[in-house]
Structure formats: C-alpha cells, structure tokens
C-alpha positions as CSV (number, residue, x, y, z in Angstrom):
1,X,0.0,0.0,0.0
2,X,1.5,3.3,-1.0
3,X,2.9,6.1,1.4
4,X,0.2,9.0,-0.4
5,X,-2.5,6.6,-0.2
6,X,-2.0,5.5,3.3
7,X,-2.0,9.3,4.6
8,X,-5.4,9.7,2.6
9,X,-6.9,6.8,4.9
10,X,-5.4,8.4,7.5
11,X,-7.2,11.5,7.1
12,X,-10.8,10.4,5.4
13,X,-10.3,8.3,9.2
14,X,-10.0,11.6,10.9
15,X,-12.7,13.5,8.8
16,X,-15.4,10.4,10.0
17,X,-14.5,10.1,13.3
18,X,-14.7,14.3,13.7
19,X,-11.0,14.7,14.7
20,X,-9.8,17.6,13.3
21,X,-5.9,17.2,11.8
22,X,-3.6,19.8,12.5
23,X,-1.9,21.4,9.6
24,X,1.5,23.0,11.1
25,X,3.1,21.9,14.0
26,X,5.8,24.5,14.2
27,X,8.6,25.0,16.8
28,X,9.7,28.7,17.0
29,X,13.1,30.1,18.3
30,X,13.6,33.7,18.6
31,X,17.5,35.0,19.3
32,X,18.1,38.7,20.2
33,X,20.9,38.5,23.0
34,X,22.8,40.8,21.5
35,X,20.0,43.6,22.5
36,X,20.1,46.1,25.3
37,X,17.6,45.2,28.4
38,X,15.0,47.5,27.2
39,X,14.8,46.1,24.1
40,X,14.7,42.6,24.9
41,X,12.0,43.5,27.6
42,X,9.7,44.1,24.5
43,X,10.1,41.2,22.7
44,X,9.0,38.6,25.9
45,X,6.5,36.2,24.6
46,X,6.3,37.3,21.2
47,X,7.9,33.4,20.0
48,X,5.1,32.1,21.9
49,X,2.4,34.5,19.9
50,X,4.4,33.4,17.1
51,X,4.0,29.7,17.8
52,X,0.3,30.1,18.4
53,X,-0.2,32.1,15.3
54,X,1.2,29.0,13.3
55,X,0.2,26.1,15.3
56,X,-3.9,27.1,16.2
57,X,-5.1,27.8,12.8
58,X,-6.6,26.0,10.4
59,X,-4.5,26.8,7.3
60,X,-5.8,24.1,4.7
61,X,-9.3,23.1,4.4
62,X,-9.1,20.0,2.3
63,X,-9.1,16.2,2.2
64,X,-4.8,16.3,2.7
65,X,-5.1,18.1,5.8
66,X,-2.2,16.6,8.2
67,X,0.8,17.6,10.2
68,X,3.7,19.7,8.6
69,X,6.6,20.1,11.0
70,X,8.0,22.8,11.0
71,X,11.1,24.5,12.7
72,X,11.4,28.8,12.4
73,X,14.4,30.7,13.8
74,X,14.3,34.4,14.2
75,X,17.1,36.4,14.7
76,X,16.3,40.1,15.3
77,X,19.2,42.1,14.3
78,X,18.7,46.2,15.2
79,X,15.4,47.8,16.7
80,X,14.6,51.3,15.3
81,X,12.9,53.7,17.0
82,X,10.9,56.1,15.2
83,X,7.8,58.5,16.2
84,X,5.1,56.0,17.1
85,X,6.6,52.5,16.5
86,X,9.3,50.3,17.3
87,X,10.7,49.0,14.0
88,X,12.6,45.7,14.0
89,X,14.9,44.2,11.4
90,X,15.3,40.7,11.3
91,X,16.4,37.5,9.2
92,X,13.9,34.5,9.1
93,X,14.5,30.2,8.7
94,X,12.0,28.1,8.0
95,X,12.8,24.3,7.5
96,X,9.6,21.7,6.9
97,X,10.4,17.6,7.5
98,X,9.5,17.2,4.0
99,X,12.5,20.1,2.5
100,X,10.3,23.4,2.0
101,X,13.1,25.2,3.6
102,X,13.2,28.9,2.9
103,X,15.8,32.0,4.5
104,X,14.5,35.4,4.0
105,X,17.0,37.8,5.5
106,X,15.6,41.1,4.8
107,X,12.5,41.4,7.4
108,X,11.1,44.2,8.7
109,X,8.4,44.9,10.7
110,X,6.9,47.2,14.1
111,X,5.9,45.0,17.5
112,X,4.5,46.4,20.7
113,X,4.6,43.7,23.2
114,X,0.9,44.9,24.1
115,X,-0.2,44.1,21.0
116,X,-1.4,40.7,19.6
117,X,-1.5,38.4,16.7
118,X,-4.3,37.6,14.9
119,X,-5.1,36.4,11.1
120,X,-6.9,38.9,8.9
121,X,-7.3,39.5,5.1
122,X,-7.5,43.3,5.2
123,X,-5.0,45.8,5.9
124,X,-1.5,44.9,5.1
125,X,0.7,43.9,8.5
126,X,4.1,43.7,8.3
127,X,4.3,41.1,10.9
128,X,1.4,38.4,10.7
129,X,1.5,39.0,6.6
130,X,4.8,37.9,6.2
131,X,4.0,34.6,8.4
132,X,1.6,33.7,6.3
133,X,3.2,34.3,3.0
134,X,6.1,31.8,4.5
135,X,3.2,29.3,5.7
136,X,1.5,29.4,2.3
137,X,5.0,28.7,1.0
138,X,6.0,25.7,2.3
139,X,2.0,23.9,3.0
140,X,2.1,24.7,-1.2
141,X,5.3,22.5,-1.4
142,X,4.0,19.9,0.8
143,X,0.9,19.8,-1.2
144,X,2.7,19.4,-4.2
145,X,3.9,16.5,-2.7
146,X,0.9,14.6,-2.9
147,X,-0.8,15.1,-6.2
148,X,-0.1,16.9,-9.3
149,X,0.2,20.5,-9.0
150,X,-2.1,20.5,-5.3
151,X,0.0,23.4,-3.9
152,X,-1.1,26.1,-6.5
153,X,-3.8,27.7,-4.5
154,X,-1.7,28.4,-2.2
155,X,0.9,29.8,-3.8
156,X,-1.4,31.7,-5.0
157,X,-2.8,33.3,-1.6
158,X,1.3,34.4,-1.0
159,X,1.7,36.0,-4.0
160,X,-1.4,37.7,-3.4
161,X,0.4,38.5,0.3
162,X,3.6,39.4,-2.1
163,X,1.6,41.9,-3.8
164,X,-0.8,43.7,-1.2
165,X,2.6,44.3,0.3
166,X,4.4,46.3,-2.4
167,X,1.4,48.7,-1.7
168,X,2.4,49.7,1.7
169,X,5.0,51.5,3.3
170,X,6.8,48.1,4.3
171,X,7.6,47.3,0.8
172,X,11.3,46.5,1.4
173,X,12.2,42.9,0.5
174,X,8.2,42.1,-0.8
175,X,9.6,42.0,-4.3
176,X,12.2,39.3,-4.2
177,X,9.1,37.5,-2.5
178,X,7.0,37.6,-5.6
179,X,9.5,36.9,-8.3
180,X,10.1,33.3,-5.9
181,X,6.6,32.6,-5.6
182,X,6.5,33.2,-9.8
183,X,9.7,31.4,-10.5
184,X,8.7,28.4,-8.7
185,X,5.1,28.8,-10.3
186,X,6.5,29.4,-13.4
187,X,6.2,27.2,-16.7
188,X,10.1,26.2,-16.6
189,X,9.8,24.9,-13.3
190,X,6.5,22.9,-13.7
191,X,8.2,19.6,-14.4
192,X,10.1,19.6,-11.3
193,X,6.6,20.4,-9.8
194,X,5.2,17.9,-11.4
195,X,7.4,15.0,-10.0
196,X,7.0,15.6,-6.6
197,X,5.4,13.1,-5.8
198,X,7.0,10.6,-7.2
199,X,9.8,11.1,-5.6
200,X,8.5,10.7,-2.2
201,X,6.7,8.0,-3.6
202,X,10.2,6.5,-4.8
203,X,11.6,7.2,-1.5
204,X,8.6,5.1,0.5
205,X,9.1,2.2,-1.9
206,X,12.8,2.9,-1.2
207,X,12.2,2.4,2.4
208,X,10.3,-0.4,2.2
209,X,13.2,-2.2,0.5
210,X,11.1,-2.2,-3.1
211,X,14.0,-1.0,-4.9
212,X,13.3,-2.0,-8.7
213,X,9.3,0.1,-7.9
214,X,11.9,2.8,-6.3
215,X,14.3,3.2,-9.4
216,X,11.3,3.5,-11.6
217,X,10.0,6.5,-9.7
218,X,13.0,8.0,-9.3
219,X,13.6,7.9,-13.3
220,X,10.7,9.8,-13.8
221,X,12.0,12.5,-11.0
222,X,15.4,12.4,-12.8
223,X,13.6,13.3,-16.1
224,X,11.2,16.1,-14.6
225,X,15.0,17.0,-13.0
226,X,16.2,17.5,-16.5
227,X,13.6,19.5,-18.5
228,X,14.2,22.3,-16.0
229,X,18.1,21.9,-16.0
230,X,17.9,21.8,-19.4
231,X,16.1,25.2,-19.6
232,X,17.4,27.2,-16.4
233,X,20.3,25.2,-15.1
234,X,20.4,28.3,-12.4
235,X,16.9,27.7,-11.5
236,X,16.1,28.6,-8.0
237,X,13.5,25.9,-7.0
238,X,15.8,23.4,-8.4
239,X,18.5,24.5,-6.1
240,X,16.1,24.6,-3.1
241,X,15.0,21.0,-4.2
242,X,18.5,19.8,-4.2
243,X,19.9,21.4,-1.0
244,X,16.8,19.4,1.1
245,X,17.3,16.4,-0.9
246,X,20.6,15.5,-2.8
247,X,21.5,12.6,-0.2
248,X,18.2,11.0,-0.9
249,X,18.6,11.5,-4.8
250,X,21.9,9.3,-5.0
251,X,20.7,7.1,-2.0
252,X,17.8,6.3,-5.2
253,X,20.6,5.9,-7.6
254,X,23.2,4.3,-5.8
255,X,23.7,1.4,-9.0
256,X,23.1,3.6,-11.4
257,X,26.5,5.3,-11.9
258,X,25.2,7.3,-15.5
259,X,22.9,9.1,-13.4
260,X,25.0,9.5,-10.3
261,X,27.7,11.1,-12.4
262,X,25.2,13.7,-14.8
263,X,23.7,14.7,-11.1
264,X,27.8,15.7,-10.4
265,X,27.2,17.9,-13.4
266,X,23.7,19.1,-12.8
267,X,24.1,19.2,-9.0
268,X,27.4,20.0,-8.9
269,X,27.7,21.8,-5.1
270,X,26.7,18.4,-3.8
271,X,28.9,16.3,-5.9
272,X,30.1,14.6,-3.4
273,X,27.1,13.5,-2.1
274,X,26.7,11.7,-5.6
275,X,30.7,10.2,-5.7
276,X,30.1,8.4,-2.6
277,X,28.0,5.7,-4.5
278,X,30.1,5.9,-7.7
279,X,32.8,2.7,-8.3
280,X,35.8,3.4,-6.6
C-alpha cells in the first residue's frame, strides 16, 4: 500500500471520526541577546504568539489536511525607534520535515509587546503577513507532494500576500518574494513540480526495500529533474530541491552510476554526495 494513499486513509479516518488534523506543528526560536535590556523586555512572549499564530489555525481546508513540521528561527538584528513605533529588522529560517526550507533575510516589521496576533485579510501587516506568505509557502510545497500541481492555491494566496505588500509602506524585501513565488510557479519549473510526488513515492518504496518500484520513480523524477536543468540550469526551486534532498537522490541511484555522475554535473555543489556511490 503506497505512502500518499495510506496518509489519505489516514485523514478520510479523521474527517469520519470528527478529529480535526492539525496542519502545522511548528517550533519557533527567537534569538536577540545581542539587544540592550530594554529592548529585549519588548520582545517577551512574542515566540510564543508566534508559535500560536502557526500552530492554532486552520491553514488548509481539504481532504490532505495533516501535520507539517516545521522549525522557524528568528534572529532580530537592530530595533529602530521612530515617532510611534518600534521597528525591528530581522532575518527568518523556516525548514519543513518534507525540505520546504526557505531564508529570507531582509524582514522588517513594528511590535509592541501589548499588541497581539491575529489572522486577517485586510490591511497589510508587516508582521502576521509575512507569516503567512512563509506558511503558504511551504504547505504549497508539501501539497505538491501529494498530487499533481495540489500546492497552487496556495501559492497563489502568497503571492497575493507578495503583492498587497508592495502597496504599503513596508515594501522593502516584498519584491524578491513575488518573483520566488512566480519562479517556482512558473512554466520552466513545472516539471520539477510535477514529479514531486513521485519522488517521495520512490523514497517510500525505497524504504520499504522495493528498490526496482523505487528506481522506476525516481527515473521519472530524474527526467522532470532534467527538463528544467535543461532550460534554467540556475533555477532557484531546483536548487532549493536539491539542498533538502541531494543525499536521498543518490541514495535512489546508488547502482546507477550514468545518473550519479550527470547529477555531479547538474548538481554540482553536492557532488560529493553523488561520488560516494560511484565505483571506486
């Protein structure tokens, strides 16, 4: 029984029994020692709002809603103070268990430690907005995981984020956001898109020691890997794609040594990764 169709039995179980599945599960770690005692004072608790914010809402309303873990690290680098706000600059990780991992180092935003979080669809906020766009970001990935194309709503509602943004006066950084939400929407990145899940399909048959069902799968991820090389071999998504996963990609591969060694080429920053399973 395959790995996609087990997690839909999973969750059609849930959806019958009236158990509601939680979409993110996200630990959050916030780092400002480097701040004077005034201005760490402020930021107390905010991580925990933060965590809330993720973790208590329901951010997919489909038949493929389950856990995404989720780490974030936030590392808040200068505090400005201007004539009614506090305005913080900051850099921002977020790393999913499936390899939607995204840095974003150009984050700014205003926080009053009166103030809470809560999700709304109106007026831009540079705080709460920018959570979401990243949230969006990586349940799209994880929904592209399990059927063709599942995530584009979603990246949808970030680059909508992306561009109510560049409308207000916390433009700065909003858009590099939208060109990645279009590049990895785009047409020359589709067939990576389009082979998610066979790879993690290839790596559950992997697991379960089916090896010749693995290789199969994997071909048609190598493929998908190709068209896009072929057209962009700087492609962004395809970098992302192979920074989370280039162990697992010649762990697939490992007695196939024409792949292994055209993944050096295409792949080249993880070459090694790839050499280990090559002939000596």
């Amino acid at each position: 029984m395959h790995y996609r169709f087990l997690i839909f039995l999973f969750v059609s179980f849930l959806a019958l029994s009236g158990v509601k599945a939680q979409v993110l599960n996200v630990r959050v770690k916030l780092e400002y020692d480097h701040l004077n005692d005034d201005e760490k004072q402020n930021l107390v608790g905010l991580a925990d709002k933060i965590d809330s914010y993720f973790n208590n809402y329901d951010w997919v309303d489909d038949e493929y809603e389950t856990d995404v873990d989720c780490s974030v690290t936030i590392i808040i680098e200068t505090v400005t103070e201007k004539t009614f706000e506090k305005l913080y600059k900051a850099q921002f990780v977020i790393n999913s268990s499936s390899g939607e991992n995204f840095y974003d180092k150009v984050w700014e935003f205003p926080y009053e430690r009166s103030r809470g979080l809560s999700h709304n669809s109106g007026q831009f906020d540079p705080l709460t907005h920018f959570l979401d766009f990243y949230a969006y970001m990586v349940l799209a990935g994880e929904l592209d995981t399990y059927d063709l194309l599942q995530g584009t709503p979603y990246y949808d509602k970030a680059l909508d984020i992306a561009n109510l943004a560049l409308l207000s006066q916390y433009s700065r950084g909003w858009s590099a956001r939208a060109e990645d939400v279009q590049k990895i929407t785009s047409i020359r990145t589709r067939p990576l898109r389009v082979v998610k899940p066979d790879f993690f399909e290839a790596l559950y048959e992997y697991e379960e020691g089916n090896f010749d069902a693995a290789y199969k799968l994997a071909q048609k991820v190598y493929q998908g890997i190709r068209e896009v090389y072929k057209q962009q071999p700087n492609n962004k998504y395809l970098r992302l794609f192979f920074e989370a996963h280039h162990k697992q990609m010649a762990a697939l591969f490992q007695d196939h040594p024409d792949v292994l060694n055209a993944l050096v080429e295409i792949d080249s920053k993880h070459r090694q990764s790839y050499r280990e399973y090559l002939p000596r």
